[in-house]
C-alpha positions in Angstrom: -0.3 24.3 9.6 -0.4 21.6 11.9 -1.5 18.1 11.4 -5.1 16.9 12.1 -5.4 14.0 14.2 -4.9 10.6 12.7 -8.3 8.8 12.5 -6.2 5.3 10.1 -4.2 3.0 11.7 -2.0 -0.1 10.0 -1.4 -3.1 11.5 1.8 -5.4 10.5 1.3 -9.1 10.9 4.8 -10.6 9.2 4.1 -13.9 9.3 4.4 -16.1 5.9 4.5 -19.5 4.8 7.6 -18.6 2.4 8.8 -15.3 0.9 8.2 -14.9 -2.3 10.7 -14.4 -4.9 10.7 -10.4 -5.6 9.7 -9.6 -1.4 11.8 -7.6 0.5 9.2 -6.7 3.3 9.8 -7.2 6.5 8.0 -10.8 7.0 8.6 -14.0 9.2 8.9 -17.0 6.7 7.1 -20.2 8.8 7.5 -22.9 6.4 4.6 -23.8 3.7 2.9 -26.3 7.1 2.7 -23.7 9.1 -0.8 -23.0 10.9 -1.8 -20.8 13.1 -4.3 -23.5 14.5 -2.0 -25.0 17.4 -0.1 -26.3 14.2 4.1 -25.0 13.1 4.7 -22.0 13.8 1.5 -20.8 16.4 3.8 -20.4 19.1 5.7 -17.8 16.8 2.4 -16.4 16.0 0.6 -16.2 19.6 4.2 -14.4 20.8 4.0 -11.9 18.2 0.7 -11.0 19.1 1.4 -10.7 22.4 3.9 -7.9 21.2 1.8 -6.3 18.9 -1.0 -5.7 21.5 1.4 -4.0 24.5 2.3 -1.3 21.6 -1.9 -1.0 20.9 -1.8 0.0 24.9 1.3 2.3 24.3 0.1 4.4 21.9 -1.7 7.3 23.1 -5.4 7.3 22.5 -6.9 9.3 19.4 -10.3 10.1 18.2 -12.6 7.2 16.8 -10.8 4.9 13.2 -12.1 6.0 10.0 -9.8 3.0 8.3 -8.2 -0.1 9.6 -5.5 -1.8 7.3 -4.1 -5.1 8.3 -1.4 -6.1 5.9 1.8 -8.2 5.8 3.1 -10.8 5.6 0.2 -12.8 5.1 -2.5 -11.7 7.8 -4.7 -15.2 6.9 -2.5 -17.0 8.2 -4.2 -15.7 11.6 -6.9 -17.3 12.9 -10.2 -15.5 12.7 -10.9 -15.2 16.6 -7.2 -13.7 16.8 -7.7 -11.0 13.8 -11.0 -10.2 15.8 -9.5 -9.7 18.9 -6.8 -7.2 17.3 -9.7 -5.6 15.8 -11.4 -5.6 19.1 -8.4 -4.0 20.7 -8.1 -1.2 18.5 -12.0 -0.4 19.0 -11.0 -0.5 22.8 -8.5 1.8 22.6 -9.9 4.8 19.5 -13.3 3.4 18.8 -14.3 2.7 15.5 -16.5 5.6 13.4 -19.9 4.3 11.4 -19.1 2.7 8.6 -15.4 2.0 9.2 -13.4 0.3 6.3 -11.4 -2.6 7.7 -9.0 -4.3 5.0 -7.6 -7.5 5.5 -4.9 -9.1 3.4 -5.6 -12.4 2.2 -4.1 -15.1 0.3 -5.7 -17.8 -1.8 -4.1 -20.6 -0.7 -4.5 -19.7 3.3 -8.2 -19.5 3.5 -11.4 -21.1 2.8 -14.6 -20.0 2.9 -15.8 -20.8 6.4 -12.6 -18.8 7.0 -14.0 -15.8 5.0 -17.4 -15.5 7.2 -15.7 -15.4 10.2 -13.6 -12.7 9.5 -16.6 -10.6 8.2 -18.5 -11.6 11.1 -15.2 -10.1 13.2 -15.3 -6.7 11.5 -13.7 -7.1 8.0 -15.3 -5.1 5.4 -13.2 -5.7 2.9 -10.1 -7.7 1.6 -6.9 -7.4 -0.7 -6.6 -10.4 -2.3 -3.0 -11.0 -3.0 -3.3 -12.9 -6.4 -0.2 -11.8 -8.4 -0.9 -13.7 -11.7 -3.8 -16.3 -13.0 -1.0 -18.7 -14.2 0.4 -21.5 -12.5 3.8 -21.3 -13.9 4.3 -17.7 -13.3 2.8 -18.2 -9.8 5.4 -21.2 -9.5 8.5 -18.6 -10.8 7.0 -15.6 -8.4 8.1 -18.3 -5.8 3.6 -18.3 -4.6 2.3 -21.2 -2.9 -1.5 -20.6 -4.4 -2.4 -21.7 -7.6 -4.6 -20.9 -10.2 -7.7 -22.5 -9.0 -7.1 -21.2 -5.4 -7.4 -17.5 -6.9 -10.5 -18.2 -8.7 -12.4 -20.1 -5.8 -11.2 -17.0 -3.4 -12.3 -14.3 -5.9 -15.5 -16.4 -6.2 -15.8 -16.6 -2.7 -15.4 -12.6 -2.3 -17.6 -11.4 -4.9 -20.5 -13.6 -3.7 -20.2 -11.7 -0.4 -19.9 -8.6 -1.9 -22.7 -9.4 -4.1 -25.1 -9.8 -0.8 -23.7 -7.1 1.4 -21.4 -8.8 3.5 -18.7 -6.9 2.2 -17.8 -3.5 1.3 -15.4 -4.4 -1.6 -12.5 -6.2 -2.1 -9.6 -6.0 -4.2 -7.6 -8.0 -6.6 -3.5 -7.4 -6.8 -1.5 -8.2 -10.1 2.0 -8.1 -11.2 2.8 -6.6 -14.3 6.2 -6.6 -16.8 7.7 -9.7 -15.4 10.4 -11.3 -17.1 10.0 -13.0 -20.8 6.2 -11.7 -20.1 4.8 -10.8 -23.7 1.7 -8.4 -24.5 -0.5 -11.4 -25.0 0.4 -13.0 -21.9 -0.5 -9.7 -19.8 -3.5 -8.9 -21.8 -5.0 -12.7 -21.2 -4.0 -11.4 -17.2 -6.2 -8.8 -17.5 -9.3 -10.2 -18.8 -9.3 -12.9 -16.4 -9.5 -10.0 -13.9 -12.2 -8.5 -15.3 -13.8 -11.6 -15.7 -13.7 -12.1 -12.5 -15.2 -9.0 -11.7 -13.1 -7.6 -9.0 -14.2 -4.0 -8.0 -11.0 -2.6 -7.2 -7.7 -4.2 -8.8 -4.3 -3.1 -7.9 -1.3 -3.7 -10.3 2.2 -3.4 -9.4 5.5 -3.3 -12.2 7.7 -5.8 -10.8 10.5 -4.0 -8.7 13.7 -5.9 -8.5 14.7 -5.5 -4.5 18.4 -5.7 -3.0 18.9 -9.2 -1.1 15.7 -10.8 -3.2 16.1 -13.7 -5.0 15.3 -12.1 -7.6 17.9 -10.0 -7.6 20.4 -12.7 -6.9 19.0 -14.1 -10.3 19.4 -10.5 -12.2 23.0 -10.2 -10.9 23.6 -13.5 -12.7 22.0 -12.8 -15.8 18.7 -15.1 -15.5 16.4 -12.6 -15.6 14.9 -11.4 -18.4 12.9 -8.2 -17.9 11.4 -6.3 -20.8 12.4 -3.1 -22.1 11.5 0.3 -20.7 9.7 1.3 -24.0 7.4 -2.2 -24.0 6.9 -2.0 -20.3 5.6 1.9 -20.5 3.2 0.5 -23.7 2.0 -2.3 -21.6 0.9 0.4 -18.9 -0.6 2.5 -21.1 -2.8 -0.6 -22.7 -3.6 -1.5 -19.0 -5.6 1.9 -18.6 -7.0 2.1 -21.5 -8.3 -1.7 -21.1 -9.8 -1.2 -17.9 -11.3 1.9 -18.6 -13.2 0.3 -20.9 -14.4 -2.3 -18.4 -15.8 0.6 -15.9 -12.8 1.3 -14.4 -11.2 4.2 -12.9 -7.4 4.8 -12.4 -7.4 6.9 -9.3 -4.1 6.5 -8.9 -0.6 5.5 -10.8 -1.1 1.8 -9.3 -4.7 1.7 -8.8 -8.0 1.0 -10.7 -11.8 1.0 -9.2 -15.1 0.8 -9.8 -17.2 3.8 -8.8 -17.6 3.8 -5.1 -14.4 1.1 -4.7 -11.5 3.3 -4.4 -9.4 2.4 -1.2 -9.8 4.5 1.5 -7.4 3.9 3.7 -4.8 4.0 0.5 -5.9 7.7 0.4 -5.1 8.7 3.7 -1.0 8.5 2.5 -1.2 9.7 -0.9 -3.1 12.7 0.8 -0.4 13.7 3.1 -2.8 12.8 6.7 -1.3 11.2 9.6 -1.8 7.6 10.5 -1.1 5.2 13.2 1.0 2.3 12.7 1.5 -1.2 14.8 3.8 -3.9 14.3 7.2 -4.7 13.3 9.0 -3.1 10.6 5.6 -0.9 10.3 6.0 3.0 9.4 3.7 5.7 11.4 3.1 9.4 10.9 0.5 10.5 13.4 1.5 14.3 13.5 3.8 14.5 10.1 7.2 12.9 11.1 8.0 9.4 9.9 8.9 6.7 12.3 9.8 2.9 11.0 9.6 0.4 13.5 12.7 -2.2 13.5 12.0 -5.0 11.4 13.3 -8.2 12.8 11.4 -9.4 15.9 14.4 -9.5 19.0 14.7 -5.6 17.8 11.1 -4.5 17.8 10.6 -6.7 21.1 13.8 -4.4 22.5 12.2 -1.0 21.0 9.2 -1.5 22.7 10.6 -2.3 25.8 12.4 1.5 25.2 8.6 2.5 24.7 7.0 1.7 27.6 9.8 4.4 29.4 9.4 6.9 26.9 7.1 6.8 23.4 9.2 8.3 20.3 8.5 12.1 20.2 6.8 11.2 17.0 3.7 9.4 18.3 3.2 12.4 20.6 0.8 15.5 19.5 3.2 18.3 20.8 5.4 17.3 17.8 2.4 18.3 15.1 3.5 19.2 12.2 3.0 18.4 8.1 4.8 16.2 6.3 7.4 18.2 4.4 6.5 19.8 0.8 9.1 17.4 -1.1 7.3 14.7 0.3 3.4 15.8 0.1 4.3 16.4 -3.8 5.7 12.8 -4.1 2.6 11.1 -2.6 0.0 14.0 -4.5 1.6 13.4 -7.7 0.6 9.6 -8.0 -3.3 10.5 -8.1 -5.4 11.4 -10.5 -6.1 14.6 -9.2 -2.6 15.9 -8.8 -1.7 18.7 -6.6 -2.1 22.1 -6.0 1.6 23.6 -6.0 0.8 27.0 -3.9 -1.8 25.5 -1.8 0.8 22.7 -0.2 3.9 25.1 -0.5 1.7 27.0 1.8 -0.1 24.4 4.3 3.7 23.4 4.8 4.8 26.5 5.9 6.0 28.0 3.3 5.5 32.2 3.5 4.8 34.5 0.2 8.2 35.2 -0.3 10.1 31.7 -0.4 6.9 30.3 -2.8 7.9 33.4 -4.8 11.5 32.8 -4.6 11.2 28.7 -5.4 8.0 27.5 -6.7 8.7 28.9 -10.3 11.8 27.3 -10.6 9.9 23.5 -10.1 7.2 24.4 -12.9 9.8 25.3 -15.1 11.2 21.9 -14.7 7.5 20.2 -15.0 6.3 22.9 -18.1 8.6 21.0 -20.4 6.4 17.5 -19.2 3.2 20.1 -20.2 5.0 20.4 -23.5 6.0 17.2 -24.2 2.1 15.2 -22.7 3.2 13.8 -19.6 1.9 16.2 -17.5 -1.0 18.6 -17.3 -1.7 22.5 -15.8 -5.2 24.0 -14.3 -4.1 26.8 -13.0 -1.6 26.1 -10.1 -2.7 22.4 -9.8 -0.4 19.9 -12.0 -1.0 16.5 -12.7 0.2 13.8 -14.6 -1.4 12.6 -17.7 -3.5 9.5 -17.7 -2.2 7.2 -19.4 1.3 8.6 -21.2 2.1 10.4 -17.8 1.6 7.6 -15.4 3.2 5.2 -17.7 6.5 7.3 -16.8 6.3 8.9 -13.6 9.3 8.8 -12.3 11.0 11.2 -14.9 8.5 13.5 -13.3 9.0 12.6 -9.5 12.8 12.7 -10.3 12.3 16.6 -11.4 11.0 17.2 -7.9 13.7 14.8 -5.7 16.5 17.7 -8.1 14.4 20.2 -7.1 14.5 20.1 -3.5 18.2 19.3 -3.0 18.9 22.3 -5.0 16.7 24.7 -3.3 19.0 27.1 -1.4 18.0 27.1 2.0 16.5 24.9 4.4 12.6 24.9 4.2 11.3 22.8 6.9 8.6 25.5 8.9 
């Protein structure tokens, strides 16, 4: 089965005012006075863009955008007439369909409100809020340059213009099991949240990255992080606290209100291709990976390369599916779970080798059946919401074993 064609596209904008303390994206620290505005750091800025739209022109054309995401970084440091005239350029070059969802990241404390209209009146219909906590000293020991009342005033701000239709939705992210963070301290986290009624919230465990300062601190011992069993209970209290609130977890790190789920976040766990601009970004238009370099003299190089001859990847003679190993990664982390057969076989997969090694995987997952972390329906698995999700990756280890053991190549 061959890949449909991508109708999602991602745009990287690297630019921050400082890196943050657990990041180990691929993002341009400017210094906390940088401003797009003709201010430190604009030169960087307009030259980056400049980049970004010659590989827009490169990329062959597609049918019209179901989903936009511009991430980062910190896209807000942009200036609203230069996110619209990305946006502008991608309508240009695949149109947009009716009803397009266009994400921006945003961060409290490089916005204001003024800000905010412009970039609806530009084509955002709706933003990620990058909040990470409500409290000032764990924003100030994250290594955040927002504060507390910065995140309130933005999720004020958003709600009032999803209240009167300007938006479509917007989301709230959170870090959860940071170090020395107690049950209390998380719970009062989520409330807030709720409080401030955020239609979709995202909520991350902290993950402690090579080359981060954080790890730095871990290697030395500063870092207290809490125990596997507490942070597992601490997830499992999350679902159970939004679900009460009207939420939905639709996926390991996700949570919405009916009609809020992200749908440009689907397109990956789903397994369908998607464009992808910008340094350090990752695209899969016809099923094969392709990561962009991620500092900017490299990416300015690779494109140069580009303009000879585009990466067999972006081009639809290479079609293809992602490969089973990693459609059952990505499936596994949604509610729905996967059906084992059905993607064995839209892979490639023929009767015999499903035969041959699909029983030996739900062997492997019948003992999480056994033991709650997993449930069957029929050849669709799943994990269970919220024991399984709590501890997913004993389950998405089983299927990394799996596949290096299997005895043959089974790309199609």
């Amino acid at each position: 089965m061959t890949a449909s064609a991508p109708r999602s596209a991602y745009l990287h904008i690297p630019f921050c005012h400082r890196r943050c303390f657990y990041c180990d994206f691929a993002v341009v620290p400017l210094g906390d006075r940088a401003d797009a505005f003709g201010g430190s750091g604009s030169g960087s800025i307009e030259a980056y863009l400049d980049l970004l739209s010659a590989e827009i022109n490169l990329s062959p054309q597609g049918p019209a955008l179901a989903t936009v995401y511009v991430g980062g970084g910190t896209p807000s440091l942009l200036r609203p007439d230069q996110i619209a005239a990305l946006l502008l350029q991608l309508r240009g070059r695949f149109g947009f369909q009716d009803g397009a969802e266009i994400t921006l990241e945003m961060d409290p404390a490089t916005f204001e409100r003024s800000d905010l209209q412009s970039l609806i009146a530009a084509g955002v219909t709706r933003v990620s809020l990058g909040g990470q906590s409500f409290d000032d000293v764990r924003l100030a020991a994250l290594g955040r340059r927002h504060r507390r009342q910065d995140l309130l005033e933005a999720c004020h701000w958003l709600q009032d213009s999803l209240q009167v239709g300007e938006l479509q939705s917007w989301s709230l992210d959170l870090i959860r099991n940071l170090p020395d963070q107690g049950d209390q301290e998380w719970e009062a986290q989520l409330e807030q949240a709720v409080a401030v009624q955020a239609p979709h919230i995202s909520i991350y465990d902290l993950s402690v990255e090579p080359g981060t300062v954080f790890a730095w601190r871990e290697k030395r011992g500063e870092l207290a992080l809490p125990e596997e069993d507490a942070a597992a209970d601490r997830i499992a209290f999350t679902t159970r606290r939004l679900r009460r609130a009207g939420y939905s977890r639709y996926e390991i790190s996700n949570f919405a209100r009916p009609g809020h789920a992200s749908r440009h976040n689907r397109v990956y766990w789903s397994g369908a291709g998607w464009w992808a601009f910008g340094l350090g970004a990752t695209s899969a238009p016809w099923g094969e990976r392709m990561a962009r370099p991620r500092t900017r003299e490299a990416y300015a190089s690779w494109l140069k390369d580009q303009s000879q001859e585009l990466d067999s990847s972006l081009l639809q003679g290479s079609a293809g599916s992602l490969p089973l190993d990693d459609r059952l990664l990505v499936g596994l982390r949604c509610h729905e779970g996967v059906d084992l057969w059905e993607l064995a076989r839209g892979c490639g997969w023929d009767e015999r080798r499903c035969n041959r090694d699909l029983p030996g995987l739900e062997a492997r997952w019948q003992t999480y059946v056994v033991t709650g972390l997993m449930e069957r329906f029929g050849r669709r698995w799943r994990l269970s919401d919220p024991e399984g999700m709590a501890v997913s990756n004993q389950v998405l280890v089983e299927v990394v074993e799996w596949w290096e053991l299997l005895p043959d190549p089974v790309a199609p």
